[in-house]
TIVEXZA-894693 format. One record per residue (C-alpha): residue in three letters; y, x, z. Coordinates in nm, 3 decimals, padded with zeros to 5 digits. Each point is the difference from the previous one (the first is absolute). Layout:
BEGIN
  code        v        u        w
   ALA        Y        X        Z
...
end
This chain:
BEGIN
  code        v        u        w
   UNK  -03.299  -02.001   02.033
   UNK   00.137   00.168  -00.312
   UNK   00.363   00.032   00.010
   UNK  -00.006  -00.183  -00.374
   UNK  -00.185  -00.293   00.175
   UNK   00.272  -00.082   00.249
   UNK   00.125  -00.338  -00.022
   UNK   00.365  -00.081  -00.008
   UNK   00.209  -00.316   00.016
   UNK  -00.009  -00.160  -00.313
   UNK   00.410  -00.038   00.048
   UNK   00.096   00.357   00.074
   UNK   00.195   00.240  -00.261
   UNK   00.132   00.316   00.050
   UNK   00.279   00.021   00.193
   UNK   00.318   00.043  -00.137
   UNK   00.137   00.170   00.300
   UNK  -00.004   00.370  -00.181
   UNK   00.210  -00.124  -00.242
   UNK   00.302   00.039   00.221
   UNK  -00.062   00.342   00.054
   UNK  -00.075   00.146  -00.332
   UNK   00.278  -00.026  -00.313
   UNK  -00.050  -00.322  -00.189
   UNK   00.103   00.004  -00.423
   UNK   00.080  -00.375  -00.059
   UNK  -00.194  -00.199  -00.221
   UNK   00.316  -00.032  -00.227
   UNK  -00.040   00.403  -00.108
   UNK  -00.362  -00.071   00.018
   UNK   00.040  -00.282  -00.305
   UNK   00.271   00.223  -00.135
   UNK  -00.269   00.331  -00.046
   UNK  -00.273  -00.272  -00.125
   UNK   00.191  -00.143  -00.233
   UNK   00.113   00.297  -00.172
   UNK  -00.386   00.166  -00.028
   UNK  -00.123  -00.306  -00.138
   UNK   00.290  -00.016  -00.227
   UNK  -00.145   00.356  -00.137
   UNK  -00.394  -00.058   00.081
   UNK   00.130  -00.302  -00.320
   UNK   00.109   00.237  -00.207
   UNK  -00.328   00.237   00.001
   UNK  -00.184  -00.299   00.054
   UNK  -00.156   00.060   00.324
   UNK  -00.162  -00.192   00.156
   UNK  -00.062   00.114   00.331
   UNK   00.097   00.360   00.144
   UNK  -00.250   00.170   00.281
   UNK   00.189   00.197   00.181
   UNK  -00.194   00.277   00.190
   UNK   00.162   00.192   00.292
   UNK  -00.078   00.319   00.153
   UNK   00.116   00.199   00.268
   UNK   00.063   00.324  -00.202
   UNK   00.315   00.187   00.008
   UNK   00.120  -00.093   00.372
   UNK  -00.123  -00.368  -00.047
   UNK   00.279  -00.002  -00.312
   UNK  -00.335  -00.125  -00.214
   UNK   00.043  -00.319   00.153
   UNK   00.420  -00.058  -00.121
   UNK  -00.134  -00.294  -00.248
   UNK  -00.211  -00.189   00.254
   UNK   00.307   00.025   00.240
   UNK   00.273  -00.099  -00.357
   UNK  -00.205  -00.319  -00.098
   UNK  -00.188  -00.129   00.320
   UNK   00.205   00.133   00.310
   UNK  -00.344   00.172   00.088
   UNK  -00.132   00.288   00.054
   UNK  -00.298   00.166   00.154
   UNK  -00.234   00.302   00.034
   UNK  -00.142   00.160  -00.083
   UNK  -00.039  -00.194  -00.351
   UNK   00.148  -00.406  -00.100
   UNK  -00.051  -00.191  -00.223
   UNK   00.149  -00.269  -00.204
   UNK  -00.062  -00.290  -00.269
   UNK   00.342  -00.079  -00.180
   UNK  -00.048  -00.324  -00.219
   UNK   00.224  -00.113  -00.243
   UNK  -00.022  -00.367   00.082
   UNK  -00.147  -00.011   00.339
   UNK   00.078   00.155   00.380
   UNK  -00.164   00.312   00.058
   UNK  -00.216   00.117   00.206
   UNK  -00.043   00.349   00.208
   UNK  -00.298   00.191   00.151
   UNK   00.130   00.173   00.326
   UNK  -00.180   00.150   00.285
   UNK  -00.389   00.021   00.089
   UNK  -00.187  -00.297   00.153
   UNK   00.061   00.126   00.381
   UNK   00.371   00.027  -00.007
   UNK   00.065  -00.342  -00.196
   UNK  -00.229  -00.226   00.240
   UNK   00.073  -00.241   00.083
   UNK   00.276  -00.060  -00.178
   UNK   00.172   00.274  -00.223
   UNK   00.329   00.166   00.159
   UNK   00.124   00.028  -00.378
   UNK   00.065  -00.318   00.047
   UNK   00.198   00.012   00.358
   UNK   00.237   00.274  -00.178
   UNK   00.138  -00.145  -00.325
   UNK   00.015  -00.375  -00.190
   UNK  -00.015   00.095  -00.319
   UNK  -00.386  -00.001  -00.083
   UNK  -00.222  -00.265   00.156
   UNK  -00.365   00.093  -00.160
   UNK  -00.015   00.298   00.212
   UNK  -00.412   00.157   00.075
   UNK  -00.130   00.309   00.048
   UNK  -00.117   00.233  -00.257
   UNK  -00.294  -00.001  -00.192
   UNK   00.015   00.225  -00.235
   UNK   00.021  -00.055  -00.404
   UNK  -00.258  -00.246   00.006
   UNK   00.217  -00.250   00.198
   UNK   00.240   00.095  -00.240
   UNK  -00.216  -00.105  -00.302
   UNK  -00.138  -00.329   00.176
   UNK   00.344  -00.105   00.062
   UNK   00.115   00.012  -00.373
   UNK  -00.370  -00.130  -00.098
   UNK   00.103  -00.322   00.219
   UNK   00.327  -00.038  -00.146
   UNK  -00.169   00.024  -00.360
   UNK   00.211   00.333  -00.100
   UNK  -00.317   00.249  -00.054
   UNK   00.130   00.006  -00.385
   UNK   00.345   00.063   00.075
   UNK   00.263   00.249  -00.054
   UNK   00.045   00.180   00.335
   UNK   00.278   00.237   00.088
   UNK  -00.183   00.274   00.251
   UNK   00.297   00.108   00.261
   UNK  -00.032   00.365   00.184
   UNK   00.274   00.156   00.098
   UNK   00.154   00.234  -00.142
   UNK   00.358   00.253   00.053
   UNK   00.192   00.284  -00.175
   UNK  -00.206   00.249   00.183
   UNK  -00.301  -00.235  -00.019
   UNK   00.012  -00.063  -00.369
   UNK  -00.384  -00.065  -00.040
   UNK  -00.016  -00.334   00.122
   UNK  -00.263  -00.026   00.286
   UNK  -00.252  -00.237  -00.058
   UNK  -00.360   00.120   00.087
   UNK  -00.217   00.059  -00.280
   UNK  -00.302  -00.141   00.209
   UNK   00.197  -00.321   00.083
   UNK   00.096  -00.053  -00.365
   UNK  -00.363   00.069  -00.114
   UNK  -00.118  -00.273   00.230
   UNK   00.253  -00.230  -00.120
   UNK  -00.086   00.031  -00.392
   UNK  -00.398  -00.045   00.073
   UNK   00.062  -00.260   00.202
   UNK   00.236  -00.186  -00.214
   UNK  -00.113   00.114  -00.322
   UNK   00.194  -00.228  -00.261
   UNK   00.353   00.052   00.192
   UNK   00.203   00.225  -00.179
   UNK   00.174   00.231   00.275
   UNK   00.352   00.173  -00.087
   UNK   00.214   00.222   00.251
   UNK   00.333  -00.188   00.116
   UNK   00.126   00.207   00.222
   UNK   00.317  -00.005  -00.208
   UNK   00.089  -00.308   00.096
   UNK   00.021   00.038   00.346
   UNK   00.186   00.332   00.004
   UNK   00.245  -00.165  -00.265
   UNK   00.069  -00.278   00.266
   UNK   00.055   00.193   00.327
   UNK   00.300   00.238  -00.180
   UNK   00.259  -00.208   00.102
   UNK  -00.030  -00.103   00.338
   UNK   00.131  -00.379   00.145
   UNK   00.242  -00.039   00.307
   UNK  -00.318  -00.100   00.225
   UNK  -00.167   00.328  -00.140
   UNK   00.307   00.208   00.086
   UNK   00.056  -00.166   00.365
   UNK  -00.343   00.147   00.039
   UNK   00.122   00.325  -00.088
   UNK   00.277  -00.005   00.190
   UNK  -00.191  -00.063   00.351
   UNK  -00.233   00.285  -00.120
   UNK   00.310   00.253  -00.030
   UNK   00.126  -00.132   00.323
   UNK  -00.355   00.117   00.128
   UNK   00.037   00.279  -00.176
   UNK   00.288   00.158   00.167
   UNK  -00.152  -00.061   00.350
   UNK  -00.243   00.228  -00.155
   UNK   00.244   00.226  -00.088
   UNK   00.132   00.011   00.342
   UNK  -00.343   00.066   00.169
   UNK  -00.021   00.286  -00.244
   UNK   00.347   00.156   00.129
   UNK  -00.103  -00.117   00.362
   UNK  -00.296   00.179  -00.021
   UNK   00.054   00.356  -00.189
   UNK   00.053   00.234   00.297
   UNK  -00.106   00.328   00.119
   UNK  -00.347  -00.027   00.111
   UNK  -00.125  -00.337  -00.137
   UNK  -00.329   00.055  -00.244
   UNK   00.084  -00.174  -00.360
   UNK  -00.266  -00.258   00.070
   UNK   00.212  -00.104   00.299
   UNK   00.338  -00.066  -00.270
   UNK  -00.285  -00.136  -00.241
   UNK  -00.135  -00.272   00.227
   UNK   00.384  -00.053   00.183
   UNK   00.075  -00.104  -00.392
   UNK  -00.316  -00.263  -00.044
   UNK   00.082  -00.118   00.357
   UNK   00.309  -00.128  -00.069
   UNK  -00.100  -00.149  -00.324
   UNK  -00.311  -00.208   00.142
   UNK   00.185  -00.089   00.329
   UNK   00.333  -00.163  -00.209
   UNK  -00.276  -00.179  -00.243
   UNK  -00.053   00.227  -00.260
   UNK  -00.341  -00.028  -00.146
   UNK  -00.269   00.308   00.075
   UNK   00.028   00.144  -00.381
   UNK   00.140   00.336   00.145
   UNK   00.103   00.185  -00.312
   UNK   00.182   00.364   00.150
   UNK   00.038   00.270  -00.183
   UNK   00.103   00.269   00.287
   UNK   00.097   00.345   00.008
   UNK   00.087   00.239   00.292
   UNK   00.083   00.388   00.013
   UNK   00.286   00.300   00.068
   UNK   00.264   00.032  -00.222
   UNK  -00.004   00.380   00.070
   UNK  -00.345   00.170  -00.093
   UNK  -00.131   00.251  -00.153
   UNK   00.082   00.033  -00.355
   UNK  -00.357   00.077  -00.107
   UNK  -00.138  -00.364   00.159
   UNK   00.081  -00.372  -00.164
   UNK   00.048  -00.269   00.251
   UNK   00.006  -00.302  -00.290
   UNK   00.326  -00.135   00.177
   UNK   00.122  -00.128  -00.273
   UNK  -00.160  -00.388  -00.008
   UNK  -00.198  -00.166   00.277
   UNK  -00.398   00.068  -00.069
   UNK  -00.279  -00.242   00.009
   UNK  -00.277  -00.009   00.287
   UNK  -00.224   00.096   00.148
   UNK   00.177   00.354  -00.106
   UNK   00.278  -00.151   00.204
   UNK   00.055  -00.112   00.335
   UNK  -00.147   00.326   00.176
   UNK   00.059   00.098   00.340
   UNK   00.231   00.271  -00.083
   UNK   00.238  -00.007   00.300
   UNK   00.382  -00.031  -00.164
   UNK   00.249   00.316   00.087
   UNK   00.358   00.027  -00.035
   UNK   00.109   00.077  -00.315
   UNK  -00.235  -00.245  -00.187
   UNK   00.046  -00.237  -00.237
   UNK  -00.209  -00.379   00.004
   UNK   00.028  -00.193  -00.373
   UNK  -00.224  -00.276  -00.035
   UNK  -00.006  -00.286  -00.301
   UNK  -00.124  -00.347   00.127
   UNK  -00.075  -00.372  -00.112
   UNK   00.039  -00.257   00.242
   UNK  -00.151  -00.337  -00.103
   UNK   00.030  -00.321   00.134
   UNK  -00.117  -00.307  -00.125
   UNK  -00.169   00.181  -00.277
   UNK   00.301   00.136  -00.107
   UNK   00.106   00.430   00.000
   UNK   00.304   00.172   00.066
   UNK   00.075   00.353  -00.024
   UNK   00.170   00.239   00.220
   UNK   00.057   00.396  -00.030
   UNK   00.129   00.188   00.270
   UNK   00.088   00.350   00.183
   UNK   00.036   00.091   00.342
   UNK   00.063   00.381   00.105
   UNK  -00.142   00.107   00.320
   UNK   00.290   00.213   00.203
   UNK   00.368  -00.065   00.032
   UNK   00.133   00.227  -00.280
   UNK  -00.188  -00.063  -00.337
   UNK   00.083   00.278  -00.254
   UNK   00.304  -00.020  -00.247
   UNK  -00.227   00.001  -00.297
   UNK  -00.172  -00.284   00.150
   UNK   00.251  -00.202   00.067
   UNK   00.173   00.073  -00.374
   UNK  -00.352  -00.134  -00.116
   UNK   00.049  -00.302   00.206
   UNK   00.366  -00.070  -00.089
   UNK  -00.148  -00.023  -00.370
   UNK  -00.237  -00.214   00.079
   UNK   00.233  -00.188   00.146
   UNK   00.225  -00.059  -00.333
   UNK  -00.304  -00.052  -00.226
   UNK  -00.108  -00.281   00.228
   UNK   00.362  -00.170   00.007
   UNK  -00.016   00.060  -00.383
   UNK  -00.340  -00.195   00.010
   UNK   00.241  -00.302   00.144
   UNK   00.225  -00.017  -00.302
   UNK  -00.287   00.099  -00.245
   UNK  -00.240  -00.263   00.073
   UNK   00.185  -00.272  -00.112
   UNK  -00.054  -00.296  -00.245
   UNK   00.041   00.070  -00.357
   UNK  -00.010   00.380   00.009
   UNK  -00.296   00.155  -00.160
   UNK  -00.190   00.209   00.188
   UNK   00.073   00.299  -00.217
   UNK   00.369  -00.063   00.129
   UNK  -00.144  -00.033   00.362
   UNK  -00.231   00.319   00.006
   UNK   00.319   00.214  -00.119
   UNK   00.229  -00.109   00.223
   UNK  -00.218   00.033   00.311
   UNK  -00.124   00.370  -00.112
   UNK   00.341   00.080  -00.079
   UNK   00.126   00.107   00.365
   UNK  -00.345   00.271  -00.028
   UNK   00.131   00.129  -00.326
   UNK   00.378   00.091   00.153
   UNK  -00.122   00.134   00.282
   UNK  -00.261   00.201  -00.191
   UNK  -00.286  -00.091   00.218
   UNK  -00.362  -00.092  -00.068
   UNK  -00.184  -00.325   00.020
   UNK  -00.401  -00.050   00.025
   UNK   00.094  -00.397  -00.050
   UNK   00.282  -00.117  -00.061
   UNK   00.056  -00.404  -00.081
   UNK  -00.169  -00.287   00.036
   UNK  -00.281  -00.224   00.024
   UNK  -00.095  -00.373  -00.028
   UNK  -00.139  -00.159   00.287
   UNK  -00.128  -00.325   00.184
   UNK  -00.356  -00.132   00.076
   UNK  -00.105   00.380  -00.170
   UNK   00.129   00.362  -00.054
   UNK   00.129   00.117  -00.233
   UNK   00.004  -00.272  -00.198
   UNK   00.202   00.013  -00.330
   UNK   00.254   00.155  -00.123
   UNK  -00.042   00.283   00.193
   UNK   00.221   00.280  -00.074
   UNK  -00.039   00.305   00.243
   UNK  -00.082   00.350  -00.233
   UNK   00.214   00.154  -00.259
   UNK  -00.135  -00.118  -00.359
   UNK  -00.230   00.251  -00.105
   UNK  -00.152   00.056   00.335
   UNK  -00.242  -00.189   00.186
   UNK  -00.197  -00.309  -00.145
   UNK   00.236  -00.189  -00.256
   UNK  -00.035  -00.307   00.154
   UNK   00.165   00.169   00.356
   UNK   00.296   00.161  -00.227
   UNK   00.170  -00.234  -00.173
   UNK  -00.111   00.093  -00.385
   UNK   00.052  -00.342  -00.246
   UNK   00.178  -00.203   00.287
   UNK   00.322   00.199   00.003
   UNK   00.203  -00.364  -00.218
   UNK  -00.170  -00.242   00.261
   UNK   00.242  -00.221   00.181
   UNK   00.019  -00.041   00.373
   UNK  -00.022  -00.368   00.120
   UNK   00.092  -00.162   00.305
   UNK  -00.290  -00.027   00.267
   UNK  -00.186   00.309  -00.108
   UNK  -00.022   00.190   00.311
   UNK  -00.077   00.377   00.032
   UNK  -00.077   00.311   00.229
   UNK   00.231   00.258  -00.024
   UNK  -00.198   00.376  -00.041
   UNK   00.285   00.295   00.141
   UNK  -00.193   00.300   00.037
   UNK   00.227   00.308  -00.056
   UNK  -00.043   00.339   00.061
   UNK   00.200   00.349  -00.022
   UNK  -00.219   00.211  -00.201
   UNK   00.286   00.303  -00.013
   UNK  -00.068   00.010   00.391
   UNK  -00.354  -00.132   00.077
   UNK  -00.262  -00.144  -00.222
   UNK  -00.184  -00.221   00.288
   UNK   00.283  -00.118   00.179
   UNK   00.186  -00.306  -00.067
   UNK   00.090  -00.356   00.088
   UNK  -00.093  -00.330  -00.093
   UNK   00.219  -00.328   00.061
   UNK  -00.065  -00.354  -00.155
   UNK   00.012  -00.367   00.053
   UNK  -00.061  -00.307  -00.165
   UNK   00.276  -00.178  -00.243
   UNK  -00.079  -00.365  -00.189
   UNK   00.183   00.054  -00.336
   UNK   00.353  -00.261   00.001
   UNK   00.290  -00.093  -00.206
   UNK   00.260   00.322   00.092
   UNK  -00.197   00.185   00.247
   UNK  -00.329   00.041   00.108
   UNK  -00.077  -00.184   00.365
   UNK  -00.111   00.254   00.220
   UNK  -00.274  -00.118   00.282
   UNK  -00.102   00.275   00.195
   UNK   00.256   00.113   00.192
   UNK  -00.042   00.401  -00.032
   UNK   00.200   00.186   00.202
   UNK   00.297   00.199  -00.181
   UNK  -00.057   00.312   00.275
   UNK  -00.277   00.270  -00.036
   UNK  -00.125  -00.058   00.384
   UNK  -00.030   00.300   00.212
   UNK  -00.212  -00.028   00.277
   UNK  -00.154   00.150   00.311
end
């Protein structure tokens, strides 16, 4: 028999069994997000937004399925947004949603829940609703790294011949406007991601001996973020290498790298140093960490001078990233400990984050240097506001005594009246191991 043949009971659902085991929004920040989308698909009148969701850029492509319909999938989602109706999402291929859809055994905010189809179920849903001459907002996502928004130029094709008298607009905006400040249910999410965060810290400590390959810290780091509940997104950045080399060879220890350059099987020595930058995401939601580890009792002075700047600028980040100062005001006074101790910085700030990376403001190059939208040009007068939340970057380096040799240290801080709150708990000691 052909598995779509089988026959079920005519009274069985989904369980809601998974629900207990896999963070729940309410449906109070669910009408809360709704509300204020439709409030601004009014104002362009929209009247519908398709949302399409990709895997790209560690699965970030996806942050607006996970914002507006606690879903997510890959490696693509997608989503009908309607200004007066509930929506509906297209998750999953026909043989892992029969017979019933686990979309809906893992969250209660969407009901009309199928597998994909393609554009064309797109099109015959809005056909059915009688919206094929609309105004309809197109939703990819988008970042200030990924500043083309990503919508594929095959899907959107299909979407205009199929609905040929719709008029089709980007509205991208108006999700990225929404998810800058973040609720208390948003940042509760956060927090249990930091918490996960610094077990992966600790496996990274745990692990950096004499002898173990880098894969082996790599995968002790993704261990302990899948085992405490952390979803599989693994976004690390590692780096590994001597602080004493040659002078004629580069080791790039200056800021974690991206695979599949890193993790090799390059056993660690004493006298290395381990820097990695990671996201940890849980319930769609990313934190950030940065972190050091030296391999051998006695790290060099010059390291640890590096590391004791660090050190202030993130402190500094605490005070800085508060409500009401502007984030010229916040960049100065976290570079300012770099600029007395006359050390150099290959980032140095911050950067907005949630259900994506970096989202904006993002402020992590001097101005002048680097894409404008990563150093702060025309945003210096904007106001901090309680609930933003943002990754610390602390990557600083001694140039006067090696070019390729530094640290990096960082957390995660949701912007509040005073003082910034702090979530990951980073370590104030430069750990030396093995």
């Amino acid at each position: 028999m052909h598995i779509l043949e089988t026959t079920t009971a005519p009274s069985a659902r989904p369980t809601q069994e998974l629900r207990r085991w896999l963070p729940q929004l309410s449906t109070t920040e669910r009408d809360r997000r709704w509300a204020s989308v439709r409030t601004r698909m009014e104002a362009d009148d929209l009247d519908a937004l398709i949302v399409l969701g990709t895997d790209i850029f560690w699965g970030m492509g996806n942050a607006n399925m996970a914002y507006l319909f606690h879903l997510e999938s890959s490696p693509a989602c997608e989503g009908l947004f309607l200004r007066e109706d509930d929506p509906v999402v297209w998750s999953g291929a026909p043989q892992t949603t029969w017979p019933g859809h686990r979309g809906l055994s893992a969250q209660s905010w969407v009901t009309d829940l199928r597998h994909r189809s393609g554009m064309r179920g797109i099109a015959d849903e809005i056909r059915e609703r009688g919206l094929q001459r609309s105004r309809l907002g197109l939703v990819g996502f988008g970042s200030t790294i990924q500043t083309t928004p990503v919508l594929l130029s095959g899907d959107v094709a299909q979407l205009e011949d199929l609905l040929p008298e719709a008029t089709f607009v980007k509205a991208g905006w108006i999700l990225e406007q929404i998810r800058l400040v973040k609720s208390e249910e948003e940042i509760d999410l956060l927090r249990e991601a930091s918490r996960i965060a610094r077990l992966s810290l600790d496996a990274m400590v745990a692990s950096a001996r004499p002898g173990a390959t880098e894969a082996e810290v790599y995968a002790a780091m993704a261990a302990a973020q899948i085992a405490n509940g952390a979803e599989p997104s693994l976004f690390i950045l590692l780096g590994s290498g001597p602080v004493e080399h040659p002078p004629t060879e580069l080791w790039n220890l200056l800021h974690g790298t991206e695979g599949p350059k890193v993790p090799t099987m390059r056993p660690l020595s004493g006298g290395d140093v381990v820097m990695a930058e990671w996201h940890t995401k849980y319930g769609g939601y990313r934190t950030h960490t940065e972190f050091t580890v030296h391999v051998g009792p006695r790290a060099p002075a010059q390291l640890l001078r590096v590391w004791d700047v660090a050190q202030e600028s993130f402190e500094a980040s605490r005070h800085a990233l508060r409500a009401g100062n502007t984030l010229g005001e916040a960049w100065r006074e976290i570079r300012a400990p770099a600029a007395r101790a006359g050390v150099s910085w290959v980032e140095l700030g911050f950067h907005a984050m949630g259900t994506a990376s970096p989202e904006f403001p993002t402020v992590v190059y001097e101005e002048g240097y680097g894409p404008p939208q990563l150093n702060g040009h025309g945003i210096a007068d904007l106001e901090l506001e309680e609930g933003m939340t943002f990754g610390n970057n602390i990557d600083l380096h001694d140039a006067s005594w090696k070019p390729d040799v530094g640290c990096m240290v960082a957390g995660f801080m949701v912007v509040r009246p005073g003082e910034a709150e702090s979530l990951v708990d980073v370590p104030k000691e430069l750990p030396q191991v093995g």
